[in-house]
Structures are given as structure tokens and as C-alpha cells.
MARKOL-345375 format. One record per residue (C-alpha): residue in three letters; x, y, z. Coordinates in steps of 0.02 Angstrom, whole numbers, plus 50000, padded with zeros to 5 digits. Each point is the difference from the previous one (the first is absolute). Example, Ala and Ser with C-alpha at 12.3 -4.5 7.8 and 13.67 -1.06 7.14 Angstrom:
! residues 2
<rec><type>ALA</type><px>50615</px><py>49775</py><pz>50390</pz></rec>
<rec><type>SER</type><px>50069</px><py>50172</py><pz>49967</pz></rec>
! end
This chain:
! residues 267
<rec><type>UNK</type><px>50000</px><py>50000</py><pz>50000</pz></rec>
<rec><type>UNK</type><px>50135</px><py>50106</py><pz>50048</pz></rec>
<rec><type>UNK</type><px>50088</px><py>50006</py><pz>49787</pz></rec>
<rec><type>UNK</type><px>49819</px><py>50041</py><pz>49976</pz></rec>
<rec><type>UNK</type><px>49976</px><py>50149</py><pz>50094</pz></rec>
<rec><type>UNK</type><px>50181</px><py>50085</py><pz>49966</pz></rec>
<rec><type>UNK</type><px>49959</px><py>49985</py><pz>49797</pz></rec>
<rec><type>UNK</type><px>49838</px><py>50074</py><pz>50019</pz></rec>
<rec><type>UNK</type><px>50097</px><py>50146</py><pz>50084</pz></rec>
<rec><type>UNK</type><px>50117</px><py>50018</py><pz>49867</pz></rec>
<rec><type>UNK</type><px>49853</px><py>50032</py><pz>49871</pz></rec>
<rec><type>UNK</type><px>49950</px><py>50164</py><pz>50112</pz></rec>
<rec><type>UNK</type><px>50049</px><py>50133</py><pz>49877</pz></rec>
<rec><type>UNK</type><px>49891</px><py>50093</py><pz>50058</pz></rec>
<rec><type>UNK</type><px>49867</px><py>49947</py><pz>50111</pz></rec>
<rec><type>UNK</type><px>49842</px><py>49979</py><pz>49890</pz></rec>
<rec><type>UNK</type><px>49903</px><py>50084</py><pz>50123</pz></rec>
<rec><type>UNK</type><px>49924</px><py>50174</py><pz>49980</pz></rec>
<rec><type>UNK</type><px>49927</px><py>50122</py><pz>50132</pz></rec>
<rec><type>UNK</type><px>49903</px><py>50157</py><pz>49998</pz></rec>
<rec><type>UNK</type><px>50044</px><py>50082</py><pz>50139</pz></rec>
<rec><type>UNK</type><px>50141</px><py>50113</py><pz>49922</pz></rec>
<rec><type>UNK</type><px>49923</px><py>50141</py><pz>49826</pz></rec>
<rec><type>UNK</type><px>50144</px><py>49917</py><pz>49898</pz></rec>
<rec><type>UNK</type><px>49982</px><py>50174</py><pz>49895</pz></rec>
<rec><type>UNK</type><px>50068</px><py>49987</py><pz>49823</pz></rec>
<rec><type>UNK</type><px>50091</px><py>50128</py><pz>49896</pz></rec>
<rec><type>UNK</type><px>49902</px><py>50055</py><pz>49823</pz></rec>
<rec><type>UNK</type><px>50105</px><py>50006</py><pz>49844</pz></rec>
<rec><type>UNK</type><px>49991</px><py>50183</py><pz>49939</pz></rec>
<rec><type>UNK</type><px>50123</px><py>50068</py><pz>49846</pz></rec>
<rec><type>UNK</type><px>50168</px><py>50068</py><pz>50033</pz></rec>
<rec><type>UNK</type><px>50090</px><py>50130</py><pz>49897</pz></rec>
<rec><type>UNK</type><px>50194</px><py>50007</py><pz>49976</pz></rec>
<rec><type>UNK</type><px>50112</px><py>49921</py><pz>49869</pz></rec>
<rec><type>UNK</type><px>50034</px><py>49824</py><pz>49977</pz></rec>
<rec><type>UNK</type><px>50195</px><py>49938</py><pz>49979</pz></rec>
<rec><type>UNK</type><px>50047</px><py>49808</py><pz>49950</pz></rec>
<rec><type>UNK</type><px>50117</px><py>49931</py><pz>50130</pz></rec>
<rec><type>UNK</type><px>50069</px><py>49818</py><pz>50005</pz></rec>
<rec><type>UNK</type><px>49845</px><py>49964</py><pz>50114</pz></rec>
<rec><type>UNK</type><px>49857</px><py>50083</py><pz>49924</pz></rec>
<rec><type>UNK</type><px>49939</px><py>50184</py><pz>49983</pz></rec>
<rec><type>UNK</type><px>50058</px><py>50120</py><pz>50110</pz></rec>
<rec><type>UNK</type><px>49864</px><py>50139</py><pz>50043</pz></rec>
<rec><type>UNK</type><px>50089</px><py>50189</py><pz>50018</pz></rec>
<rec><type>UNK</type><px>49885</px><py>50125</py><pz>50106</pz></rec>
<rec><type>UNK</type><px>49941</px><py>50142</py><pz>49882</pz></rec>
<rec><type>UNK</type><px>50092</px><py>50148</py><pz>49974</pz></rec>
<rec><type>UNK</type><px>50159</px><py>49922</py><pz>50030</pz></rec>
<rec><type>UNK</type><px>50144</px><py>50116</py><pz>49918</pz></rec>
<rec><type>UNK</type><px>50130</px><py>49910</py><pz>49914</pz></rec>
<rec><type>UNK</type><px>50155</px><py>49992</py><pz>50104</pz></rec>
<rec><type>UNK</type><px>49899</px><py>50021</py><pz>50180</pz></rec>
<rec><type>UNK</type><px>50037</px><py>49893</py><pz>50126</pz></rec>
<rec><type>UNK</type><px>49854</px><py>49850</py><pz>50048</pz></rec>
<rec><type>UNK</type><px>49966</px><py>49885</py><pz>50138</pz></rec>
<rec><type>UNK</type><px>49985</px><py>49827</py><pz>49925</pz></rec>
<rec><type>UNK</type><px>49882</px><py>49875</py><pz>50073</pz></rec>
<rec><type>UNK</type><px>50023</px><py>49827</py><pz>49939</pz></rec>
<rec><type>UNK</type><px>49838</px><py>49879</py><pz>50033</pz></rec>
<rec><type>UNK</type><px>50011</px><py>49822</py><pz>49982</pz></rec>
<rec><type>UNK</type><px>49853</px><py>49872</py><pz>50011</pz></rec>
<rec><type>UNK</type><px>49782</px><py>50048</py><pz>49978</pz></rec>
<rec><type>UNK</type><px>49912</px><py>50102</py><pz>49884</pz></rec>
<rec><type>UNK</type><px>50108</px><py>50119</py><pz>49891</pz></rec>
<rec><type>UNK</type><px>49848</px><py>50141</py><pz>50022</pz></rec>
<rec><type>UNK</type><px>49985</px><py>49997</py><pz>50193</pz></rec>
<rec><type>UNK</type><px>50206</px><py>50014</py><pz>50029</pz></rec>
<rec><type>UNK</type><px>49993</px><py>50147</py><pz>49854</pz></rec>
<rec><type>UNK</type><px>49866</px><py>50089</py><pz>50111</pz></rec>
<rec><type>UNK</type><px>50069</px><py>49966</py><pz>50167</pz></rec>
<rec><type>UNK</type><px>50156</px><py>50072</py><pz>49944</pz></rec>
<rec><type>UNK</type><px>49898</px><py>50151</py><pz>49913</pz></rec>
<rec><type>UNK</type><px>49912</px><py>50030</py><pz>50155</pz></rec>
<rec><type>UNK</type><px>50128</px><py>49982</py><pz>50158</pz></rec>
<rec><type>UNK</type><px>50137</px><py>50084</py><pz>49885</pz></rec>
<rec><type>UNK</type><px>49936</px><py>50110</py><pz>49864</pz></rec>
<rec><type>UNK</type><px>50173</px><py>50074</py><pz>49943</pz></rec>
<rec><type>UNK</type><px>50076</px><py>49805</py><pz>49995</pz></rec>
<rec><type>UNK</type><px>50015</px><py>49881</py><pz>49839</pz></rec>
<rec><type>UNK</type><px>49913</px><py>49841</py><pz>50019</pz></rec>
<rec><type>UNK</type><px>50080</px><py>49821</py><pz>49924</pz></rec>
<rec><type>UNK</type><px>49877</px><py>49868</py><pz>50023</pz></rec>
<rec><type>UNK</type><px>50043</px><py>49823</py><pz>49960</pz></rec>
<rec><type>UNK</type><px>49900</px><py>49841</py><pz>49995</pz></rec>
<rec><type>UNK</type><px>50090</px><py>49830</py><pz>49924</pz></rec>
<rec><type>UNK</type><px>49905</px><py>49872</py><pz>50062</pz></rec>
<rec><type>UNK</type><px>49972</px><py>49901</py><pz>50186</pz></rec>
<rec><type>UNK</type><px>50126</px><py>49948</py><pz>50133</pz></rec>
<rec><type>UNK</type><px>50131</px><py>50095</py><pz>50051</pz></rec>
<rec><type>UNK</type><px>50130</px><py>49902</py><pz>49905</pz></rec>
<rec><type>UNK</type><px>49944</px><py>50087</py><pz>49822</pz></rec>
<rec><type>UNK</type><px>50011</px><py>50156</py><pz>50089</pz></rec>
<rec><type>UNK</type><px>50178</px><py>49955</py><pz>50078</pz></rec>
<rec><type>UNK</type><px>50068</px><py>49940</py><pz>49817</pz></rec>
<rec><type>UNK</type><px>49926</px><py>50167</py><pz>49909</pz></rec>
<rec><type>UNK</type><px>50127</px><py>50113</py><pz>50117</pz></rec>
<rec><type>UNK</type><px>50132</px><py>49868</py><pz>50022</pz></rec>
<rec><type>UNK</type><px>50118</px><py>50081</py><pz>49879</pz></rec>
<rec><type>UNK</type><px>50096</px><py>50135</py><pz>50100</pz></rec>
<rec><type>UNK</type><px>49987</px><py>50116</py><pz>49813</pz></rec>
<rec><type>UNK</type><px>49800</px><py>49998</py><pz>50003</pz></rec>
<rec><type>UNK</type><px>49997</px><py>50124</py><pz>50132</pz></rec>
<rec><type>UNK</type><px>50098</px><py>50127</py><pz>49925</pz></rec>
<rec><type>UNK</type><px>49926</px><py>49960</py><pz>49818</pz></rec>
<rec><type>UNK</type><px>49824</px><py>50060</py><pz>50079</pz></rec>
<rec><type>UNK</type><px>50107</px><py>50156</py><pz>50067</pz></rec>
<rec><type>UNK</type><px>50081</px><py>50030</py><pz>49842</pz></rec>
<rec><type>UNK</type><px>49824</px><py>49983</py><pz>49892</pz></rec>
<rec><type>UNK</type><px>49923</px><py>50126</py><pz>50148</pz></rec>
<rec><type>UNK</type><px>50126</px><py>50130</py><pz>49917</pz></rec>
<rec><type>UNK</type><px>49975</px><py>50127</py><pz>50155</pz></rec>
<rec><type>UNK</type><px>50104</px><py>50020</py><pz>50143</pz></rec>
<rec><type>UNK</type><px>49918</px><py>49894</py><pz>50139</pz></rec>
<rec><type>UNK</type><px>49985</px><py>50081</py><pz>50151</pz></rec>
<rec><type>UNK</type><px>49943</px><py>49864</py><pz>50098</pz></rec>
<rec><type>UNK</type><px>49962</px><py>49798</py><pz>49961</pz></rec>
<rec><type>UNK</type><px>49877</px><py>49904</py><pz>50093</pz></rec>
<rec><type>UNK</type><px>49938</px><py>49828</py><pz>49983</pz></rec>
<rec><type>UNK</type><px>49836</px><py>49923</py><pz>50050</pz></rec>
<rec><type>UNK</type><px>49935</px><py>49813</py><pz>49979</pz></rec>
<rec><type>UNK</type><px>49852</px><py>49929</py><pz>50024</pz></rec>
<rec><type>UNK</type><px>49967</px><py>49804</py><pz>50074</pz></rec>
<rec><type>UNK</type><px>50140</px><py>49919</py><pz>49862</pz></rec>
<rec><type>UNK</type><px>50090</px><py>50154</py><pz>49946</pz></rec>
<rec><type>UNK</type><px>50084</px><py>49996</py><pz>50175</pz></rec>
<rec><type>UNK</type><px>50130</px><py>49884</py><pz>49881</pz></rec>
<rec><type>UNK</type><px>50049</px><py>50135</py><pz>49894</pz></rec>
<rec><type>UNK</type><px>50042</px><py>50121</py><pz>50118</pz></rec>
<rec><type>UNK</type><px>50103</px><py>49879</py><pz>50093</pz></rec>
<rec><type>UNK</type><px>50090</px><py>49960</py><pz>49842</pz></rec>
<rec><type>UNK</type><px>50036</px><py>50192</py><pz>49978</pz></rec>
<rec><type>UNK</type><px>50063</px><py>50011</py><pz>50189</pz></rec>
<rec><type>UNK</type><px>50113</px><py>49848</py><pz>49976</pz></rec>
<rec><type>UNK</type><px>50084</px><py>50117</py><pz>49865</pz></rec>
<rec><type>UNK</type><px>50120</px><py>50115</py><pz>50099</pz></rec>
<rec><type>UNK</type><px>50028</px><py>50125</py><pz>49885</pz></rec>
<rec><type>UNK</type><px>49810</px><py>50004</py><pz>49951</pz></rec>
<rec><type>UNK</type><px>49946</px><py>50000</py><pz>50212</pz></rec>
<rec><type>UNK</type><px>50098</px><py>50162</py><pz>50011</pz></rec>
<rec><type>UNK</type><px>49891</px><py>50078</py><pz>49879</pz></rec>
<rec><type>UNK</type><px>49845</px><py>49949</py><pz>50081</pz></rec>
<rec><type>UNK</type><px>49930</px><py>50138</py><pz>50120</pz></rec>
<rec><type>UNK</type><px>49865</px><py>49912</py><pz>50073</pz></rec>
<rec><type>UNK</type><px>49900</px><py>49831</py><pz>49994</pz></rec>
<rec><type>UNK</type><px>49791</px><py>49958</py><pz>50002</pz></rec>
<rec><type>UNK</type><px>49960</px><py>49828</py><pz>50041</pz></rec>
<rec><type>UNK</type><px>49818</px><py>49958</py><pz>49985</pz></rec>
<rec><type>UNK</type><px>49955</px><py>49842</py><pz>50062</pz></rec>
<rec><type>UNK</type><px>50134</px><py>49922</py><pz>49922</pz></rec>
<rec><type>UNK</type><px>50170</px><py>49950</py><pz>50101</pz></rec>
<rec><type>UNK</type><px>49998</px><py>49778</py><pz>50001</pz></rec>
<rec><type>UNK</type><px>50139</px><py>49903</py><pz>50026</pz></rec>
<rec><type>UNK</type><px>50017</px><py>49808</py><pz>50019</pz></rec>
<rec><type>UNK</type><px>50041</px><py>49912</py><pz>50169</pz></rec>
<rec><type>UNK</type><px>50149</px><py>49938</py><pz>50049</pz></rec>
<rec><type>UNK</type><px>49931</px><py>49832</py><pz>50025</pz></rec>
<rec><type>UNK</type><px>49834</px><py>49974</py><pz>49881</pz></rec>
<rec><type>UNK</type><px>49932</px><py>49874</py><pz>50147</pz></rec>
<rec><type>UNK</type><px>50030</px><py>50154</py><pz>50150</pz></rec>
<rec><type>UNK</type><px>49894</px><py>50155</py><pz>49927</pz></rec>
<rec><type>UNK</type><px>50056</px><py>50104</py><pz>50133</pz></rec>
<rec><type>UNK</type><px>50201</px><py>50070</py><pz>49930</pz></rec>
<rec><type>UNK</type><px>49983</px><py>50100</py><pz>49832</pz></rec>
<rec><type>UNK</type><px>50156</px><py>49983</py><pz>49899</pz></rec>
<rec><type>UNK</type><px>50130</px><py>50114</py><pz>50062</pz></rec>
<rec><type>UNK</type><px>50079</px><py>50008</py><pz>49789</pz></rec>
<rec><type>UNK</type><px>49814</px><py>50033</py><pz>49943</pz></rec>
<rec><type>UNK</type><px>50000</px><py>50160</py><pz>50119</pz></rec>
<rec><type>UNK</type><px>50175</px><py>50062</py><pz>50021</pz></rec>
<rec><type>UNK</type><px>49986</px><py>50147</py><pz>49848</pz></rec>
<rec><type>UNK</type><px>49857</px><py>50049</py><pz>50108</pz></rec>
<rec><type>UNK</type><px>50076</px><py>50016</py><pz>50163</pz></rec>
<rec><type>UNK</type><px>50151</px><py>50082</py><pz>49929</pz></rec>
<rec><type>UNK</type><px>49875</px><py>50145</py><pz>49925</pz></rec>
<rec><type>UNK</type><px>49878</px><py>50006</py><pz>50164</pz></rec>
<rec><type>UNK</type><px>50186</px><py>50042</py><pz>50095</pz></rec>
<rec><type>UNK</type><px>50025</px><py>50143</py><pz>49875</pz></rec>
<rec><type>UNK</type><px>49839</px><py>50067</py><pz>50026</pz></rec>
<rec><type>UNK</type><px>49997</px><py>50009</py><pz>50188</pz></rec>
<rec><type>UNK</type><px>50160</px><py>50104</py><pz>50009</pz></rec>
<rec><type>UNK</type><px>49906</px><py>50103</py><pz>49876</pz></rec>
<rec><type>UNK</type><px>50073</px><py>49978</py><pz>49827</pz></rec>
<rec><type>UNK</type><px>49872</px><py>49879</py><pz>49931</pz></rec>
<rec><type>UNK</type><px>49834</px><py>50010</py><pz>50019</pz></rec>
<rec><type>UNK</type><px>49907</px><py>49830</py><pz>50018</pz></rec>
<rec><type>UNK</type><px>49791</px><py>49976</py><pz>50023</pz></rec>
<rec><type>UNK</type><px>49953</px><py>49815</py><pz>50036</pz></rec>
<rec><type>UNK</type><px>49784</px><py>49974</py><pz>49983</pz></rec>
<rec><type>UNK</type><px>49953</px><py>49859</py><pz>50031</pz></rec>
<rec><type>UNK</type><px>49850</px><py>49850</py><pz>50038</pz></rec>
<rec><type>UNK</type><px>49979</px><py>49869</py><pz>50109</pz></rec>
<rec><type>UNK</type><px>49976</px><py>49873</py><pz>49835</pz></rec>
<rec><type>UNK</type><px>50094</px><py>49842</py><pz>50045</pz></rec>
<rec><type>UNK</type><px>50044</px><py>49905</py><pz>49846</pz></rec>
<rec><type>UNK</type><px>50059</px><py>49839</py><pz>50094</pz></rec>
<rec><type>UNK</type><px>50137</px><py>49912</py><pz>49879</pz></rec>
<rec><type>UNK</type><px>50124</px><py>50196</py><pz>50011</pz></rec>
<rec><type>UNK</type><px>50029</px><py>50102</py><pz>50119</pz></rec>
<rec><type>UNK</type><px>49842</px><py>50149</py><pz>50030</pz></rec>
<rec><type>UNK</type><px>50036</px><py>50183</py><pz>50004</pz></rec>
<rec><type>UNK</type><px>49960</px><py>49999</py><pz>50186</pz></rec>
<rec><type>UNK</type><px>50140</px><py>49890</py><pz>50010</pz></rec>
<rec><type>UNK</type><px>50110</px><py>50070</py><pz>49900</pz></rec>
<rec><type>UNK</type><px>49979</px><py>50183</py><pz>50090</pz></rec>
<rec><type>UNK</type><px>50016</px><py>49915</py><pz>50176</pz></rec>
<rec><type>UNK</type><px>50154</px><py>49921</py><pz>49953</pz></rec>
<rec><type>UNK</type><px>50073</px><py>50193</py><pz>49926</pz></rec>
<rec><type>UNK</type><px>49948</px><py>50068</py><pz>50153</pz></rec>
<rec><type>UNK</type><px>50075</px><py>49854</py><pz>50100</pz></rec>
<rec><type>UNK</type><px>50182</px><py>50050</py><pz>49904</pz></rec>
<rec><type>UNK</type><px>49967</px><py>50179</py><pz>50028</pz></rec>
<rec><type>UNK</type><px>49985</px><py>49997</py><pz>50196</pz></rec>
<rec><type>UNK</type><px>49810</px><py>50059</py><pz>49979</pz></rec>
<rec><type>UNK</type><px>49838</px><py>49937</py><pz>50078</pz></rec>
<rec><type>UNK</type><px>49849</px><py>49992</py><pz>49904</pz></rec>
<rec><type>UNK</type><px>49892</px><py>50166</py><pz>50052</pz></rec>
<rec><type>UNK</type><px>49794</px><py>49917</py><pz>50021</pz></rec>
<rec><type>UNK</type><px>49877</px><py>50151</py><pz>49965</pz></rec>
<rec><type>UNK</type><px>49833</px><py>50000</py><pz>49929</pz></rec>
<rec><type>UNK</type><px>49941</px><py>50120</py><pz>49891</pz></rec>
<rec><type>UNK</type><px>49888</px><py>50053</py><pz>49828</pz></rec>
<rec><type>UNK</type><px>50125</px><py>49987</py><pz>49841</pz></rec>
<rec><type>UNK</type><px>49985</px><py>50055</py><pz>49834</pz></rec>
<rec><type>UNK</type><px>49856</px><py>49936</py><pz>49900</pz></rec>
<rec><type>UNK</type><px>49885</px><py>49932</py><pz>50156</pz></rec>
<rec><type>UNK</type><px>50183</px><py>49905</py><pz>50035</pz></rec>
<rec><type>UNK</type><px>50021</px><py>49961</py><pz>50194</pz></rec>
<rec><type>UNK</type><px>50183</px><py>50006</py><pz>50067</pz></rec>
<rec><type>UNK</type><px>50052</px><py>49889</py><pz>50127</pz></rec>
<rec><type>UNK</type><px>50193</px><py>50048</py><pz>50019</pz></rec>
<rec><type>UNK</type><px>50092</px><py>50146</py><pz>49960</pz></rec>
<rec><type>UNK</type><px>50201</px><py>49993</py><pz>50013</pz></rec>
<rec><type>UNK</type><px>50121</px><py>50132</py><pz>49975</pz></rec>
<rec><type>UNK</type><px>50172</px><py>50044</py><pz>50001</pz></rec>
<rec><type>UNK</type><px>50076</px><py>50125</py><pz>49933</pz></rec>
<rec><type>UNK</type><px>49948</px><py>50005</py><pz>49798</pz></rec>
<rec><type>UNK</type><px>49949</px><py>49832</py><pz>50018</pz></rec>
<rec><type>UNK</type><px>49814</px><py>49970</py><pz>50041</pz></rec>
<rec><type>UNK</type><px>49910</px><py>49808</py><pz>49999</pz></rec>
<rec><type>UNK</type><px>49817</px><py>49994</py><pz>50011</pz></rec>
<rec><type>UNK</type><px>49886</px><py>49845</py><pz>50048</pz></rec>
<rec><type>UNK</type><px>49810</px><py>50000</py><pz>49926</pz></rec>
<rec><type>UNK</type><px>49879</px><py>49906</py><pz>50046</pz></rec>
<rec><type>UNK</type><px>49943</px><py>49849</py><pz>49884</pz></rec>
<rec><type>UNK</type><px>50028</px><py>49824</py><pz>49934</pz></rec>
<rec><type>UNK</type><px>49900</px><py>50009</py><pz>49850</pz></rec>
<rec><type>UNK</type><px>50014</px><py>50037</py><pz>49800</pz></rec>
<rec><type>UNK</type><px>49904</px><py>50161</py><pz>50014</pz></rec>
<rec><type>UNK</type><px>50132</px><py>50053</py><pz>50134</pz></rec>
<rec><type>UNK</type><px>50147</px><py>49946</py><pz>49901</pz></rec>
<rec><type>UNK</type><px>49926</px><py>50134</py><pz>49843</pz></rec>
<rec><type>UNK</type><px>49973</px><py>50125</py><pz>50139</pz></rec>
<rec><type>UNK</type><px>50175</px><py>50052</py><pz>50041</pz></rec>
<rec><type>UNK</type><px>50015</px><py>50031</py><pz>49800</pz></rec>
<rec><type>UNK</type><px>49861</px><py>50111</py><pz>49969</pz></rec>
<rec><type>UNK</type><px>50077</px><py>50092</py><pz>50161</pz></rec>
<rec><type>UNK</type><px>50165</px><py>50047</py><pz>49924</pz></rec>
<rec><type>UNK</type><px>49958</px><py>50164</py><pz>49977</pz></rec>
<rec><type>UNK</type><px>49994</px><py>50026</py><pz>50190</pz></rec>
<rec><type>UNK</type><px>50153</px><py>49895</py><pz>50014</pz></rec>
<rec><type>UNK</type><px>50143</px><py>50099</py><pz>49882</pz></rec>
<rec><type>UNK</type><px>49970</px><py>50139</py><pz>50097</pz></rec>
<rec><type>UNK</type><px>50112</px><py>49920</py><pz>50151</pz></rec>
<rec><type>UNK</type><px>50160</px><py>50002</py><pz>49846</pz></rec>
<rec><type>UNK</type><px>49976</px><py>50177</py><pz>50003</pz></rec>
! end
């Protein structure tokens, strides 16, 4: 009975049950203005009335709708240009599109503007991209500050002991959270309380940061974004980690369509 019960954990990806307690608000598409450029990932959108030769912030978004990160971006940082990329599900096609150190500067270089600052955000499997970028010393030191929405997994140590998230799977991670509490990164950490059973959660993967970093989990509860409820709220410095309440699909898709509430911690 026991094999029985650990493989019907594994399949939890994420719990198939749905609640109605929380508005789980949604973002409408609406148009955007601005010019389009073709990067090595997709379309980059320019804010309008960009002069050529002006400096930019650069937000690159990887992982959910290309519309909603486009208008996120347009609405937490009107002045910023807005790369959103989408190449397909799990974080390992997201971790292979950036694995080349030149991609990085190839977007930069296609951009054609000074960039003032660079930020990443990833949603649920673009968490592998951005790792991919941090692992990439020369491409980290570029990188002002970091989103993660719902998205920071690892494996475990030992697949039979979910309790240890891969310390390999996390390191880039840690490395960047340091950075920010000493104040020269900026990192923002949202996440669920979705359990996925067969690699490690993002509630375990935060409590093990925090663990590294000497910090205790702060428990508050609160009104979010979007009808959102927060049950933790960590900071330290420029780094900030904050626990929502939910282990559902609809919860998952909330911390997305809140990312416009989100970048405004990278600022």
C-alpha cells in the first residue's frame, strides 16, 4: 500500500482541487503601442517615444502569455522595454534557450539602446532560464534585479526523502539573494503553497534560501494583489520572499496575472 500512496503523490502537479474563497482576478488583454525589434528570442516591445540613443530599462520575461508580461511590464514600468519569451513547458527548454553565454548579449546588442538597467522575471518553468543566465558570471553582473513568480523547483537530494532540495539546483540563486541583501541586487521571491510531490515546491525551495541566509520565515496574514491572501512576508535588504496562500491551479495563474504589482519591488 505504501508504493501506492507515494506514486499517487508524485502525480500532484498541482492539486486538482479548486476553491472559491480567494477573487482569482484576471488581467484583460488591451493593445500596446511602441515598436517591435526581432531579438534571438522573439520581439522585443520598445515603450513609445523612445529617442534613438536613450538609455532603457530592459525587462526580460520568460514563461505565460506573451500579452499579460507585455502589459505588466507596460503598466509597473512605463518608460521600460519589455522582452517576452515563451518556448514551450518545463524549465529545461527555457534553461537550453539562454544556455549559450552570447544569447544574452545578442538580445542587448539587437535592443540597440544603452540599457540602463536589466531585469529578469519567470514565471512557474521560466525559473530555468534565469538560473541559466545567473550561472553565467559575466551575464549575472549585468543583471540588476530578479522576479521569480511561482517558479524556483529543484530536485531532492535523495528522490525517496522529499524534504532536502538540491543544493546544485539552487546555488545561482543563493549566490544572487546574497547580492541583494547587501543591496546590489535586487531579488522578489512570490510564491504558493502548490506541492508538486516528485521535485522540490517553492515553499521548499524559499525555506531552504532562507535557511542559507540566516533568516526565519516572517508568518503575516494579509489581502494581496488581485483578492491574493499573503501568508509570509520576508525581507532583507533588496531581497524580499513572499508566501500566498493556495494549493490549487487557479492560485498557481494568480501570482502571474499579479506581476504588475510584483516588478515594482526591482525598482
Amino acid at each position: 500500500m505504501l508504493p501506492l500512496l507515494v506514486a499517487l503523490q508524485l502525480v500532484q502537479s498541482p492539486s486538482p482541487m479548486v476553491e472559491n474563497t480567494r477573487a482569482h482576478e484576471r488581467q484583460q488583454q488591451r493593445p500596446l503601442a511602441g515598436e517591435r525589434i526581432q531579438t534571438p528570442l522573439g520581439d522585443l516591445l520598445l515603450p513609445p517615444g523612445l529617442k534613438p540613443g536613450r538609455k532603457v530599462s530592459l525587462v526580460i520575461h520568460f514563461h505565460g502569455a506573451l500579452w499579460l508580461a507585455e502589459q505588466s511590464v507596460r503598466q509597473a514600468m512605463p518608460k521600460a522595454a519589455v522582452l517576452a519569451v515563451q518556448v514551450g513547458a518545463g524549465s529545461r527548454v527555457y534553461d537550453e534557450a539562454v544556455r549559450d553565454p552570447a544569447v544574452l548579449p545578442a538580445i542587448l546588442t539587437a535592443l540597440a539602446h544603452p540599457v540602463e538597467h536589466l531585469y529578469l522575471s519567470g514565471f512557474s518553468a521560466g525559473y530555468g532560464a534565469i538560473r541559466a543566465i545567473l550561472r553565467q558570471p559575466a551575464n549575472a553582473a549585468r543583471v540588476d534585479g530578479v522576479l521569480l513568480l511561482d517558479g524556483i523547483h529543484s530536485g531532492y537530494d535523495d528522490p525517496q526523502d522529499a524534504r532536502q532540495p538540491t543544493r546544485a539546483d539552487l546555488d545561482a540563486y543563493l549566490t544572487f539573494a546574497k547580492a541583494a541583501q547587501v543591496g546590489q541586487k535586487r531579488l522578489a521571491i512570490l510564491h504558493s503553497e502548490i506541492f508538486p510531490g516528485s521535485y522540490a515546491s517553492t515553499t521548499e525551495t524559499t525555506d531552504w534560501l532562507l535557511a542559507q541566509l540566516d533568516l526565519r520565515r516572517k508568518a503575516v496574514l494579509r489581502w494581496g494583489p488581485l483578492g491574493m491572501q499573503i501568508v509570509s512576508d520576508t525581507r532583507s535588504g533588496h531581497l524580499r520572499i513572499l508566501g500566498f496562500a493556495g494549493n490549487s491551479a487557479p492560485d498557481h495563474v494568480d501570482i502571474l496575472h499579479a506581476m504588475p504589482w510584483a516588478l515594482k519591488m526591482l525598482k
